[in-house]
C-alpha positions as CSV (number, residue, x, y, z in Angstrom):
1,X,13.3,-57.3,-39.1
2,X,14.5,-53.7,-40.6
3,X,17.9,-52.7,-38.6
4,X,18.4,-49.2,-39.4
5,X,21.5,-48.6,-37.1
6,X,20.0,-45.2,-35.6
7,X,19.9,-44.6,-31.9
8,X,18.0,-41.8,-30.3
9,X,17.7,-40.5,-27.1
10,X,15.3,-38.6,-25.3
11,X,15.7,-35.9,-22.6
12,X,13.0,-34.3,-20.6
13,X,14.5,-31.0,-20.7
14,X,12.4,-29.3,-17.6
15,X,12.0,-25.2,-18.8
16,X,10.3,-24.2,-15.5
17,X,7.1,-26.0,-15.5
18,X,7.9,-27.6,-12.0
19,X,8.9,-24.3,-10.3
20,X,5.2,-22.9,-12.2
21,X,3.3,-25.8,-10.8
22,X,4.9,-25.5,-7.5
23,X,3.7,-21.3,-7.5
24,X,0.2,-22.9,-8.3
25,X,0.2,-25.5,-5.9
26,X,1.3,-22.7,-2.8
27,X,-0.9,-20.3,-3.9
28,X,-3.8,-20.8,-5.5
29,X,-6.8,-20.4,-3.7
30,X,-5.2,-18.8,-1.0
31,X,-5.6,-15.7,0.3
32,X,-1.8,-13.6,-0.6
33,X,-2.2,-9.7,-0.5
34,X,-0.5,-6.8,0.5
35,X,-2.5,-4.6,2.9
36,X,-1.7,-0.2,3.3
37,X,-3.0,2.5,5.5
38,X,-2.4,2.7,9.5
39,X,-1.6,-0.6,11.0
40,X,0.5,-2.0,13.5
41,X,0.8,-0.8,17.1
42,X,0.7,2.9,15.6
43,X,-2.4,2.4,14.5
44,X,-3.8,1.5,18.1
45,X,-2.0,4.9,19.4
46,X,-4.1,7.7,20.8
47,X,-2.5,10.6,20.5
48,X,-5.4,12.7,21.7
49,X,-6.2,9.9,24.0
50,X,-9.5,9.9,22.9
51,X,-9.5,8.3,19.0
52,X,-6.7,5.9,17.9
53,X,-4.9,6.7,14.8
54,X,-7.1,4.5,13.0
55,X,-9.7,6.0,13.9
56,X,-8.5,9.6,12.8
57,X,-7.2,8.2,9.5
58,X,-11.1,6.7,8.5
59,X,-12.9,10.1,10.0
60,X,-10.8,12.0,7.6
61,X,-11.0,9.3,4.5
62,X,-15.2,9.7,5.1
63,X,-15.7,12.3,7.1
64,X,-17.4,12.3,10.7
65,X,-20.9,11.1,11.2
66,X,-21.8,14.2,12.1
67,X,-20.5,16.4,9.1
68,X,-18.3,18.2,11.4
69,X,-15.0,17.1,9.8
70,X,-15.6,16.3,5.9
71,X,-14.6,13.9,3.7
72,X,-10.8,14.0,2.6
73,X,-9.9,11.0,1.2
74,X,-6.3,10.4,1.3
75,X,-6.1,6.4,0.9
76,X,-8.8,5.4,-1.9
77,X,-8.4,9.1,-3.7
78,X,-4.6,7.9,-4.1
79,X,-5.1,4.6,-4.7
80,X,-7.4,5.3,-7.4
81,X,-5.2,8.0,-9.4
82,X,-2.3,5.5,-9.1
83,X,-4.0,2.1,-10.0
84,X,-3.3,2.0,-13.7
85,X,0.8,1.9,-12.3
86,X,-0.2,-0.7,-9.5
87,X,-1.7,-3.1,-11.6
88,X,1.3,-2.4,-14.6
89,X,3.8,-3.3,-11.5
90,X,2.3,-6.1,-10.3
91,X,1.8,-7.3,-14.2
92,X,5.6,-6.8,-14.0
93,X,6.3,-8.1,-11.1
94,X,4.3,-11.4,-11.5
95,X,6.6,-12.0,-14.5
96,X,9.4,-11.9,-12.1
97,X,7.9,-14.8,-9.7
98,X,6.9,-16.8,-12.4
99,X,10.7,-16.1,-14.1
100,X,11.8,-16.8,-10.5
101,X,13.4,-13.9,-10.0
102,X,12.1,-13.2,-6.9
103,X,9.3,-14.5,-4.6
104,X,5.3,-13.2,-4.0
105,X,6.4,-12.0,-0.4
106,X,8.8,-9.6,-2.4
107,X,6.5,-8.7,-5.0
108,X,4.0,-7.7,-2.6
109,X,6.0,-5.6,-0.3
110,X,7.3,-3.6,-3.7
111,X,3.4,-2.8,-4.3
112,X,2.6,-2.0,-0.6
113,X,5.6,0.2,-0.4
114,X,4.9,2.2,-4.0
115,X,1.2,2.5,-2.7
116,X,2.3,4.0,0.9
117,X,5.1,6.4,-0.4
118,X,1.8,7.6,-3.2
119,X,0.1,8.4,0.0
120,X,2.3,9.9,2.1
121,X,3.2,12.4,-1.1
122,X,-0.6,12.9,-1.7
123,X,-0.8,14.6,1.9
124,X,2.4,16.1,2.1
125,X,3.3,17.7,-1.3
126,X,1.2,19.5,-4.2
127,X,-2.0,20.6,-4.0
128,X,-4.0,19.7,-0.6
129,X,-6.7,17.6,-0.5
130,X,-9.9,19.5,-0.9
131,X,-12.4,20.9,1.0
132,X,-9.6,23.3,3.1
133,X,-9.4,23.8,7.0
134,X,-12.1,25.6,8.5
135,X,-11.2,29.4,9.4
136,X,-11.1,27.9,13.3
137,X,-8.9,25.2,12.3
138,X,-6.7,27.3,10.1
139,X,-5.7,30.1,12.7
140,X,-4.7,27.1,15.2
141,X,-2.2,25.5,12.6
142,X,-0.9,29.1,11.6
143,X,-0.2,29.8,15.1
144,X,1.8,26.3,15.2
145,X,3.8,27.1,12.3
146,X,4.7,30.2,14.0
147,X,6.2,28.6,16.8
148,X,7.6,26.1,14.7
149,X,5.1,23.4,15.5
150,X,4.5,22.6,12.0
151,X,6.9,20.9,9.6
152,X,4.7,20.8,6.4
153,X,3.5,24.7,6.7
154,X,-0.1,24.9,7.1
155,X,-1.7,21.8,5.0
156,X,-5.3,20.0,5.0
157,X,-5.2,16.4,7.3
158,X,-1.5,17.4,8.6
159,X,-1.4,18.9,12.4
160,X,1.2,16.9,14.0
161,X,2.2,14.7,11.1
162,X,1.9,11.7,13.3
163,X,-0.8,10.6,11.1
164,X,0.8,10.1,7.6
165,X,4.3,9.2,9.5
166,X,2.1,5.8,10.9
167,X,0.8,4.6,7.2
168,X,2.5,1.3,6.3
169,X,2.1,-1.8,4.5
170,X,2.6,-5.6,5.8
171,X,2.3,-8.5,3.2
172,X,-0.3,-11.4,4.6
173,X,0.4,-15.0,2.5
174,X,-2.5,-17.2,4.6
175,X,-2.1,-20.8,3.5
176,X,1.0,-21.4,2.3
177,X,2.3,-25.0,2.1
């Protein structure tokens, strides 16, 4: 027997794998997601009491059924110009939860508020969203602005501004242990 005088130790050093696993294990294969657009009790108002907001918000996205109000999408339109910066944010973002720097409820609500203030500056400033008001529509929002009815001058999907003050975000985690 070879007596060699050495004596080792060995320490399980953990470098985050638990905190990882425990991520995994809360939320994969659950449903997490931020959601955006009119929700919320807003979203059941009827200012016109005929159509909730909702309702006014999808007729102007795609348009009325039957073509009297067109198509002016202000949610996917925006959501498409800025998803090459969503998905770099949440690429970001999941670094952070994984580095536990801050948690998927977080990281969701910083993509559901970039996304909502995109939308609410895609109606309000620069160009409007094509096709413009009909000549009808036009003169009635002029006549507002005159009597200081309008706050945003006279823009396309903008009358009272009720509409783009409702749109929100609320983060949904289903499942979590």
């Amino acid at each position: 027997m070879v007596r060699s005088g050495i004596k080792s130790t060995v320490r399980d050093v953990d470098k985050g794998y638990k905190r990882v696993r425990l991520l995994y294990d809360n939320y994969s294969r659950r449903d997490s997601y931020v959601k955006v657009g009119l929700l919320g009790s807003e979203a059941d108002e009827r200012p016109d009491g005929d159509l909730t907001q909702a309702e006014i918000g999808a007729v102007h996205e795609f348009g009325s059924e039957d073509g009297k109000i067109p198509q002016r999408s202000w949610i996917g339109s925006t959501f498409d110009k800025q998803r090459d910066e969503l998905l770099q944010m949440a690429r970001e973002l999941i670094g952070y939860v994984v580095d536990g720097k801050t948690s998927i409820e977080k990281a969701l609500g910083i993509l559901g508020l970039k996304l909502s203030t995109e939308i609410k500056k895609t109606v309000t400033i620069g160009e409007a969203i094509p096709p413009p008001n009909a000549p009808m529509t036009l003169r009635i929002k002029e006549a507002k602005t005159k009597a200081g009815g309008a706050a945003h001058g006279v823009r396309t999907l903008i009358d009272t501004g009720r509409m783009i003050a409702s749109v929100t975000w609320a983060v949904i985690v289903q499942g979590k242990k």
